[in-house]
VOKOL-258098 format. One record per residue (C-alpha): chain; x, y, z. Coordinates in Angstrom, 3 decimals, padded with zeros to 6 digits. Layout:
// residues N
+-------+----------+----------+----------+
! chain !       xx !       yy !       zz !
+-------+----------+----------+----------+
!     A !        X !        Y !        Z !
...
+-------+----------+----------+----------+
// end
This chain:
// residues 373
+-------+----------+----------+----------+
! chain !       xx !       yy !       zz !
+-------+----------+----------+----------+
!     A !  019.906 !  009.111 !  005.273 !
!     A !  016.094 !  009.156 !  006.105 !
!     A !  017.152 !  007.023 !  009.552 !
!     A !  019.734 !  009.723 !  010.208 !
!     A !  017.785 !  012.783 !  012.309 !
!     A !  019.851 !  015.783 !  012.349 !
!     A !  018.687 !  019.110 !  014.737 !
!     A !  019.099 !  021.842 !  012.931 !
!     A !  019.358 !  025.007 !  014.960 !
!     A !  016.979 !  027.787 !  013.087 !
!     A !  017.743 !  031.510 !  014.060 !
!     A !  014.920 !  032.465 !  011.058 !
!     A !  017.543 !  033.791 !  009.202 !
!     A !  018.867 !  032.875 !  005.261 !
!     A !  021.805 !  030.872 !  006.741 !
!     A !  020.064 !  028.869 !  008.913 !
!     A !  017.084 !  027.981 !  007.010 !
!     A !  019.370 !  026.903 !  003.676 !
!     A !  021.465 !  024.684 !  005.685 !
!     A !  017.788 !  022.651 !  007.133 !
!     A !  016.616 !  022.640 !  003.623 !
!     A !  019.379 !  021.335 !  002.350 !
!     A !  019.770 !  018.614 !  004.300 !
!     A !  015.881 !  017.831 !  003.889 !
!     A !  016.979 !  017.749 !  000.435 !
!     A !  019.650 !  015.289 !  001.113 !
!     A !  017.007 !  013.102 !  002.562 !
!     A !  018.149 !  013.530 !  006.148 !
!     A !  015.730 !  013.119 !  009.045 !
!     A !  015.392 !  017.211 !  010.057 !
!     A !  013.954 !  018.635 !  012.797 !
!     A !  014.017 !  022.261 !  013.361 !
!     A !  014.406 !  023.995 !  016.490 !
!     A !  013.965 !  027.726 !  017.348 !
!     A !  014.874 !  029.529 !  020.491 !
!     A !  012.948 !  032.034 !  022.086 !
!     A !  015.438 !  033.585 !  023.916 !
!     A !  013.421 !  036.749 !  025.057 !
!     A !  010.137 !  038.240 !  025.020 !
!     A !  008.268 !  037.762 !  021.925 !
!     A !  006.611 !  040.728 !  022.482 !
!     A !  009.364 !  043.268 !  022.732 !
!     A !  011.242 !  041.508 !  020.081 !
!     A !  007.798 !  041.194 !  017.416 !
!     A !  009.782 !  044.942 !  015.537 !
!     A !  012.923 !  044.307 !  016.129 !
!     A !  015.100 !  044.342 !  012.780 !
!     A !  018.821 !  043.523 !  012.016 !
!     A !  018.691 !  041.016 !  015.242 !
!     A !  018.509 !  037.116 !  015.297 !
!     A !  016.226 !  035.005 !  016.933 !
!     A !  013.040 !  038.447 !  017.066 !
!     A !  009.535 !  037.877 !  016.656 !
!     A !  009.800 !  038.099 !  013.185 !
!     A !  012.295 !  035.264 !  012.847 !
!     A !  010.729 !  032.463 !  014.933 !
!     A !  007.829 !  032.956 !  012.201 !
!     A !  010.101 !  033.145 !  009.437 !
!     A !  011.444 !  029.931 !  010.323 !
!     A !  008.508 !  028.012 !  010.947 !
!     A !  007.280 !  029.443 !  007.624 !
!     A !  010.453 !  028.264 !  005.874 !
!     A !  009.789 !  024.407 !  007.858 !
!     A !  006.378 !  024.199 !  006.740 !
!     A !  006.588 !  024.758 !  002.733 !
!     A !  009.638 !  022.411 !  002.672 !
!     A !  007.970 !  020.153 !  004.969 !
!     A !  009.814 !  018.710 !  007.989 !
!     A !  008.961 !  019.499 !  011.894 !
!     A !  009.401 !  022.451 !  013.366 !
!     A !  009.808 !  023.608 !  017.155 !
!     A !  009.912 !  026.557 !  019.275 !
!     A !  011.774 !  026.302 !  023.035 !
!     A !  011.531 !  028.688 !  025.696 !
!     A !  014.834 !  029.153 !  026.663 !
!     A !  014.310 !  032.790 !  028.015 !
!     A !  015.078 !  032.264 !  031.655 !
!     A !  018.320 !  030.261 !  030.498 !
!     A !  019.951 !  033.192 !  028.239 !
!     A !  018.820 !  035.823 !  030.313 !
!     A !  020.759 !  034.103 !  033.549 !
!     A !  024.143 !  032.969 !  031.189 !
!     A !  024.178 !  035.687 !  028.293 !
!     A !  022.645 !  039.091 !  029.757 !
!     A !  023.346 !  039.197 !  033.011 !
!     A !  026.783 !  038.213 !  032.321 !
!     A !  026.904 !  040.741 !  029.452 !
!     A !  025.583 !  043.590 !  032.185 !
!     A !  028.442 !  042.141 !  034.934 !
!     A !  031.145 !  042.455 !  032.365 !
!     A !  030.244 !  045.910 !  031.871 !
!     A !  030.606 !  046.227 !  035.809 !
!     A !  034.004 !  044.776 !  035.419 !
!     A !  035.254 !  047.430 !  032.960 !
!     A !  035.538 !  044.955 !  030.523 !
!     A !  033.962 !  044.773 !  026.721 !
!     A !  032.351 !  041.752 !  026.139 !
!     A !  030.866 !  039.419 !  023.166 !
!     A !  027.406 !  038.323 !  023.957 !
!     A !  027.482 !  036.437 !  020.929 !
!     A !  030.310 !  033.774 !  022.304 !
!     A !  028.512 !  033.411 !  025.426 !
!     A !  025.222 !  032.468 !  023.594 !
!     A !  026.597 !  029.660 !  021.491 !
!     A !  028.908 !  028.637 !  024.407 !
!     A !  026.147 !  028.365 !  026.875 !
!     A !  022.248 !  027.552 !  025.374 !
!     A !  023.260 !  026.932 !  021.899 !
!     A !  026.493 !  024.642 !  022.487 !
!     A !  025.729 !  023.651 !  025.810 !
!     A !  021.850 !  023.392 !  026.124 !
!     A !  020.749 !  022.592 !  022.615 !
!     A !  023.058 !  019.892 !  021.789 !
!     A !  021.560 !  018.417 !  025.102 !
!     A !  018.229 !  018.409 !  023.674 !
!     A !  018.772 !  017.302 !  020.256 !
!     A !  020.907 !  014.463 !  022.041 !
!     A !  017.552 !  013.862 !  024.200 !
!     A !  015.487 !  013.902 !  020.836 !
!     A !  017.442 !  011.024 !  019.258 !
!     A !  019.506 !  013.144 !  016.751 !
!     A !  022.861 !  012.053 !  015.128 !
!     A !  023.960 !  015.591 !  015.157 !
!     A !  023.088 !  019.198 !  015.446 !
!     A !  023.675 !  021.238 !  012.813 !
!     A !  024.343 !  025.429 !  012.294 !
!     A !  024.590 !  028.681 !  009.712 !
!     A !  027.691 !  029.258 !  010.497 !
!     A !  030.634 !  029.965 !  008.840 !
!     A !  032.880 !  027.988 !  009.919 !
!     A !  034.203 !  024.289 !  009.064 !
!     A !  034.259 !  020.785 !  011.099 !
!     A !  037.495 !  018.349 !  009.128 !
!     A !  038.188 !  015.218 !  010.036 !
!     A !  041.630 !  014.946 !  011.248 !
!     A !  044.153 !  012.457 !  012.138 !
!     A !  043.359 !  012.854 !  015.447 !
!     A !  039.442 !  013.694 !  015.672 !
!     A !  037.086 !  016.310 !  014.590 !
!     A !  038.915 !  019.412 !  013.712 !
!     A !  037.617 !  023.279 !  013.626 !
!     A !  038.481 !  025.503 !  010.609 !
!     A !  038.311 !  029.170 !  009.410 !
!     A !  035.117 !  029.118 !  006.522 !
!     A !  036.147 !  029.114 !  003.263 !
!     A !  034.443 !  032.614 !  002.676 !
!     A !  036.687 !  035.018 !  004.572 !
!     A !  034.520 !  037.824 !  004.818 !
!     A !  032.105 !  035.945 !  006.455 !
!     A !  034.025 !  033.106 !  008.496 !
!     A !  032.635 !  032.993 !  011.950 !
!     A !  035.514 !  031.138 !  013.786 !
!     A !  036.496 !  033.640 !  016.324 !
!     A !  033.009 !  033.552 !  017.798 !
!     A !  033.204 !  029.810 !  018.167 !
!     A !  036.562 !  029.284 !  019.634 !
!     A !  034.588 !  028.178 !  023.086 !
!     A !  033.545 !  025.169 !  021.494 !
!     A !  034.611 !  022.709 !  023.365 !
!     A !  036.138 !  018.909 !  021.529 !
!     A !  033.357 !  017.307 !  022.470 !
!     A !  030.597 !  019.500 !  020.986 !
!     A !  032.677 !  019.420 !  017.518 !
!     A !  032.258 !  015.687 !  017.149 !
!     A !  028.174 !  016.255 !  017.247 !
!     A !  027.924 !  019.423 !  015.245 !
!     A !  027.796 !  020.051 !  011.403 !
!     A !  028.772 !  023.275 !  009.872 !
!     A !  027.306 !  022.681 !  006.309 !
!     A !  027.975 !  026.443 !  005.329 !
!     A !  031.187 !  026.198 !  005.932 !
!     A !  032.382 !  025.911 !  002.053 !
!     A !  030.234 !  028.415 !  000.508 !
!     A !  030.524 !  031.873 !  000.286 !
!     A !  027.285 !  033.644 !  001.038 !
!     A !  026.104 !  034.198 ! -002.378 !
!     A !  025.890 !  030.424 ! -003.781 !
!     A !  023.424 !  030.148 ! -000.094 !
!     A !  021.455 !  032.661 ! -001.079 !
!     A !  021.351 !  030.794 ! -004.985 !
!     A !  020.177 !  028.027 ! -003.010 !
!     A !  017.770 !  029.786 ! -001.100 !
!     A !  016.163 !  030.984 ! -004.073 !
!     A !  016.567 !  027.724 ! -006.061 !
!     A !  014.563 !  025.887 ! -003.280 !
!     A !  011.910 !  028.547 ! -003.237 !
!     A !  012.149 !  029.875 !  000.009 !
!     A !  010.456 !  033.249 !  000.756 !
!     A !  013.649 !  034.337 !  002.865 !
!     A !  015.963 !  034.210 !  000.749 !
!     A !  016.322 !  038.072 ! -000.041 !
!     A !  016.084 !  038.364 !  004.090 !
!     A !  019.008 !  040.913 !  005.415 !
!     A !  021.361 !  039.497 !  007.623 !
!     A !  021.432 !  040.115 !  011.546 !
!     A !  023.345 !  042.761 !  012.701 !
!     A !  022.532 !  044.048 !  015.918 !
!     A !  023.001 !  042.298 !  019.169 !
!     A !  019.852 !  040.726 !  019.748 !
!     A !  018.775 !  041.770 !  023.253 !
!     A !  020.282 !  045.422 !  022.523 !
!     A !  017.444 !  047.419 !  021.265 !
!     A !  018.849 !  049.828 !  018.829 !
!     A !  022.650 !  049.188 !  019.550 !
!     A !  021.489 !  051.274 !  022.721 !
!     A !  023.431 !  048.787 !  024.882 !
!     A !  023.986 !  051.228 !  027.841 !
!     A !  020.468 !  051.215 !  028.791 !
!     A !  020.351 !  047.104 !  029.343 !
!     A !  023.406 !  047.442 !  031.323 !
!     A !  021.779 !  050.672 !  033.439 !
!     A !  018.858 !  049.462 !  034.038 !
!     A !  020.345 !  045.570 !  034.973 !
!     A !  023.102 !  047.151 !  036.851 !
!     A !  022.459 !  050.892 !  038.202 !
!     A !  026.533 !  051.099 !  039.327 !
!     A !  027.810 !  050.695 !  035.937 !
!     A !  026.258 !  054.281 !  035.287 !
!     A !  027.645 !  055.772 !  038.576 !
!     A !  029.828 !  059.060 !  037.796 !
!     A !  033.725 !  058.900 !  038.137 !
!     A !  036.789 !  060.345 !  037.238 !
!     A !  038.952 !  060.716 !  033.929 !
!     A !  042.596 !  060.535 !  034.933 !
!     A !  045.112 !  061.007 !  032.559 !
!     A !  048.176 !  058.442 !  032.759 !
!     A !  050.294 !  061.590 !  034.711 !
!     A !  047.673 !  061.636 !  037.223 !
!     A !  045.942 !  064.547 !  036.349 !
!     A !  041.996 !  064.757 !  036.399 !
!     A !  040.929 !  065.977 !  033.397 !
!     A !  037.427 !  065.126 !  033.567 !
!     A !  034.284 !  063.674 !  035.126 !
!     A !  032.335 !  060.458 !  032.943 !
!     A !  028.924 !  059.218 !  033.599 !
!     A !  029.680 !  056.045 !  033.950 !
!     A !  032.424 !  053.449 !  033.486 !
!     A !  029.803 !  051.596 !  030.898 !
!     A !  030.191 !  054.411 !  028.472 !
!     A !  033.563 !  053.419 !  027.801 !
!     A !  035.944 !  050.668 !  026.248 !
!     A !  040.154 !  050.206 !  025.594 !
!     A !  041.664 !  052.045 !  022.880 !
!     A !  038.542 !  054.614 !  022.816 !
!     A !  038.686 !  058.161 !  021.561 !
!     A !  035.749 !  059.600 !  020.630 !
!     A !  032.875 !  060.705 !  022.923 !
!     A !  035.409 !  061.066 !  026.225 !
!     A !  033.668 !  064.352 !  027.245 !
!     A !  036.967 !  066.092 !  027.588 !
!     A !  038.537 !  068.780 !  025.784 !
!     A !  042.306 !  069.180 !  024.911 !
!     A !  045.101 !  069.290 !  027.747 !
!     A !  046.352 !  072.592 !  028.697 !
!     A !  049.724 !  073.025 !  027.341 !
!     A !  049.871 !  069.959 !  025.528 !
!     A !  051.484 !  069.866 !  022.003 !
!     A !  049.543 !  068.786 !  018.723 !
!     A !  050.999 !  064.892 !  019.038 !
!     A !  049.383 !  065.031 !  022.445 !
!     A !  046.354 !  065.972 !  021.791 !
!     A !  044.741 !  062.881 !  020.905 !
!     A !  043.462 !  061.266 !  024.039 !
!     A !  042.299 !  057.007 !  023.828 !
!     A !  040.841 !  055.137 !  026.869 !
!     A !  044.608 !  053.516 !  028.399 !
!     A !  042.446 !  051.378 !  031.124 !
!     A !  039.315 !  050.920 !  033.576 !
!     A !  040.027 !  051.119 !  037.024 !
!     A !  035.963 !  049.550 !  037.848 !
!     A !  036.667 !  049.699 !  041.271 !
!     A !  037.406 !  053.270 !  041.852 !
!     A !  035.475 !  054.244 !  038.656 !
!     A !  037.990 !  056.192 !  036.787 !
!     A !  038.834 !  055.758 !  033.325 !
!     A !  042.420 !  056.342 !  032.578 !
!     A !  043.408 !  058.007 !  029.236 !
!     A !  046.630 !  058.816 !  027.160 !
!     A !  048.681 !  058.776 !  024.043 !
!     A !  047.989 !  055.766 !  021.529 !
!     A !  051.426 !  055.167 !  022.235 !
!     A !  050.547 !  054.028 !  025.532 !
!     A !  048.168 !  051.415 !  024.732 !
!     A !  050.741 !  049.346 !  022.616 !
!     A !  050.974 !  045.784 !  024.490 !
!     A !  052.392 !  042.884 !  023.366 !
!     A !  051.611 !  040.164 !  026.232 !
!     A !  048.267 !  039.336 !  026.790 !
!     A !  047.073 !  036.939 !  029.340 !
!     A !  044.138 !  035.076 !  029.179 !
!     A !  041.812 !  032.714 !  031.300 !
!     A !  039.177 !  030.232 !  030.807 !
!     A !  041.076 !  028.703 !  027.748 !
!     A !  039.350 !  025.997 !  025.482 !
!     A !  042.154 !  024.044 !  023.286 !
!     A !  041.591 !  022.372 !  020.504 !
!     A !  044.772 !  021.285 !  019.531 !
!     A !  046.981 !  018.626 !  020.648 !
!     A !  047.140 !  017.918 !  024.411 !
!     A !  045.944 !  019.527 !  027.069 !
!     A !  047.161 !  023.194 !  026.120 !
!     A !  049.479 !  025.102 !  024.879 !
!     A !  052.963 !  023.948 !  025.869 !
!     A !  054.650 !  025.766 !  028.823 !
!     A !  057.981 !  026.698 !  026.456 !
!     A !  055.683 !  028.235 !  023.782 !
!     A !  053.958 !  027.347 !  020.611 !
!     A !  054.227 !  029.669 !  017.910 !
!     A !  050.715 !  030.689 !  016.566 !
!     A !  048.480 !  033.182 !  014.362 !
!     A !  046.322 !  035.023 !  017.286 !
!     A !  043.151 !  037.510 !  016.977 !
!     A !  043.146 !  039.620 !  019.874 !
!     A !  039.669 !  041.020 !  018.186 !
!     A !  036.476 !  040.120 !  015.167 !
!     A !  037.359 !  042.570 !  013.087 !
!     A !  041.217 !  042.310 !  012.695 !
!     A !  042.992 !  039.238 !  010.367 !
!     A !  045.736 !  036.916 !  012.585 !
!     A !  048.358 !  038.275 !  013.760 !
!     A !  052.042 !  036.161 !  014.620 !
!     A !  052.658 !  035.546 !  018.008 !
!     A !  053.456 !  032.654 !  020.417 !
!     A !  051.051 !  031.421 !  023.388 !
!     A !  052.815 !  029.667 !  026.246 !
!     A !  050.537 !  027.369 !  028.925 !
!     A !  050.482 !  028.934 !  032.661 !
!     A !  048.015 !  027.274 !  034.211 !
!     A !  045.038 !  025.103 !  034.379 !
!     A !  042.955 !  027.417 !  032.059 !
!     A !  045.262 !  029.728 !  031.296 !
!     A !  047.332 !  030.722 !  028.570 !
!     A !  049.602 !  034.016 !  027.789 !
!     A !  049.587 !  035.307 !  024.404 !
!     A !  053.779 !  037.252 !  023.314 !
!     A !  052.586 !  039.168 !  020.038 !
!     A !  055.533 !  039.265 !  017.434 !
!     A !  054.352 !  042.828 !  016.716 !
!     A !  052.709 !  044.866 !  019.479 !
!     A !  049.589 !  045.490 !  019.210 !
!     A !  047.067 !  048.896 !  020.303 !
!     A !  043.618 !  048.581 !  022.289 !
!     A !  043.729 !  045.458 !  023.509 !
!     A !  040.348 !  044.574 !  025.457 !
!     A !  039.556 !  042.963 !  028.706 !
!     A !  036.408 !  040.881 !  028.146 !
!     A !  037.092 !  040.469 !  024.371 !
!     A !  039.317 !  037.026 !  023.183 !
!     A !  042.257 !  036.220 !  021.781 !
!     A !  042.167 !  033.043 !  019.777 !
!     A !  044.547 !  030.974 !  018.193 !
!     A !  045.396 !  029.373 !  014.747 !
!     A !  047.177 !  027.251 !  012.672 !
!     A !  046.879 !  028.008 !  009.496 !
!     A !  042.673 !  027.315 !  009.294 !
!     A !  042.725 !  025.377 !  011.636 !
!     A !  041.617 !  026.994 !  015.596 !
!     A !  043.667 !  025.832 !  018.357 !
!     A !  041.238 !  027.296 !  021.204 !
!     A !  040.682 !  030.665 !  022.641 !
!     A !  040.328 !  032.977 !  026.167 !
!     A !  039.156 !  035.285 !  027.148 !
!     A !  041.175 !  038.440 !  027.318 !
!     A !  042.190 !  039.576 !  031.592 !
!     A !  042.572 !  042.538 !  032.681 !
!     A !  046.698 !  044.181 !  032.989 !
!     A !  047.444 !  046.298 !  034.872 !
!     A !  051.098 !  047.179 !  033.070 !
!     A !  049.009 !  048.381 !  029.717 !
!     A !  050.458 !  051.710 !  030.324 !
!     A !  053.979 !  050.207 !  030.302 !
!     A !  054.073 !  048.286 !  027.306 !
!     A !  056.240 !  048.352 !  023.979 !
+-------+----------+----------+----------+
// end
């Protein structure tokens, strides 16, 4: 083991710095890596966010009394180019997105395996919660063992080639026994709270990045209920996301009974910005196209007759039956045995068997939301 180097990726965080010292423990080869991913300045009081000020510290602290070599790469210009601005464009696009995919899609996935590959490692290795099995046919990726904290929607991007360099050694622990073992091997982070925020979001204030990145996100428009009448005026199409319906800005309809009432976010229309709201009823959908797929499971993709699959259409929701057929280089559409309500352009649906993930895409944009089940 001490001729095998293994990266180990080190937000500063519990997770992150239990899983290097326990391989230093093992006797592995580790080497440490932090990524400054924006200014160290601005980010020195940030709390409840990965990868601050505070945390590259923390993590070189945490190298240091176990004793193995620690790093710190600029890799500002990088996330701000494939994480912010994309996070700001999606915005734009009437869409909700999840920085957090990007990031370990892009300069985690992408650009750090590349350098620990360029340092000589025999892997790279996370936090997260989430398991790598050896299959019959390769590296598989599986749901964590600890529900509550399994991380597997977040990392459907990663592509079959990553998983046969990465190592997930949280994967079979719930979060207390790492935090045992982060007090068992004496590290001073051990009682550290967990991340929270998105990191480059000040405050959870995410309307200001996207403002001041992309001024026509906060333009003024209309807010058109599905019968075409204009209820409303919105300060910008930013402000808003599917199945919404608090903070519209709009009292109740004229005339409308008590089952009426209740107004939620139906669609975006970015181009003419106007956000169209309704009943819940009308946000019920169950097809959901998506684009960009990753697969994981046999073949190229999802069959074009159907496989029938467990699908999250969100983080915060369990699986859900359905079947996703293959339509395209890329592309994938998801029929949900039960329909289901605020389904999100820019968010992903991604697919399972059993534990295991089959892949994931992104969630596009329909136009026949209003018309669904």
């Amino acid at each position: 083991m001490a001729e095998t180097k293994i990266v180990v990726a080190m937000s500063g965080g519990v997770d992150s710095s239990v899983t290097a010292a326990l391989l230093h423990e093992q006797g592995y080869d580790v080497v440490g890596i932090t990524l400054q991913l924006y200014d160290h300045g601005a980010a020195t009081a940030r709390s409840k966010a990965c990868c601050a000020g505070q945390d590259i510290y923390d993590a070189h602290r945490v190298a240091d009394a176990v004793g193995f070599p620690h790093y710190v790469l600029d890799y500002e210009s990088r996330f701000r180019e494939d994480v912010i601005e994309n996070f700001a464009d999606a915005y734009v696009r009437g869409e909700t997105p999840i920085p957090c995919v990007t990031c370990n899609q892009t300069v985690k996935f992408r650009d750090l395996v590349a350098t620990a590959k360029d340092l000589g490692a025999e892997s790279l290795a996370t936090g997260h919660y989430i398991r790598r099995v050896d299959g019959p046919d390769g590296p598989e990726l599986h749901r964590a063992v600890d529900a509550a904290r399994d991380q597997s929607y977040f990392l459907f991007a990663t592509t079959a080639e990553q998983l046969a360099y990465l190592r997930f050694p949280l994967g079979d622990m719930p979060k207390d026994d790492v935090r045992d073992h982060a007090r068992r091997l004496g590290l001073e982070i051990s009682e550290k709270p967990d991340s929270q925020d998105i990191c480059f979001v000040p405050d959870g204030k995410y309307a200001s990045v996207v403002e001041r990145l992309r001024p026509e996100a906060g333009e003024p428009g209309e807010i058109v209920h599905l019968d075409g009448s204009v209820l409303g005026l919105h300060k910008g199409i930013m402000h808003f996301t599917i199945g919404q319906r608090r903070g519209l800005g709009i009292g109740g309809r004229k005339g409308a009974s008590e089952n009426e009432e209740v107004l939620y976010v139906i669609r975006i229309e970015p181009e003419d910005r106007r956000v169209v709201v309704g009943p819940r009823a009308a946000l019920a959908t169950s097809r959901v196209r998506v684009s960009n797929l990753n697969w994981l499971g046999a073949g190229d993709g999802p069959p074009a007759d159907g496989l029938d699959v467990m699908v999250r259409i969100r983080s915060t929701m369990e699986p859900v039956p359905g079947r996703v057929f293959g339509t395209g280089a890329g592309l994938a559409e998801v029929e949900l045995t039960t329909p289901e309500f605020g389904v999100s352009p820019g968010q992903a649906a991604v697919f399972y068997d059993g534990s295991r993930v089959l892949g994931g895409g992104w969630i596009m944009r329909d136009e026949t939301r209003s018309e669904a089940a």
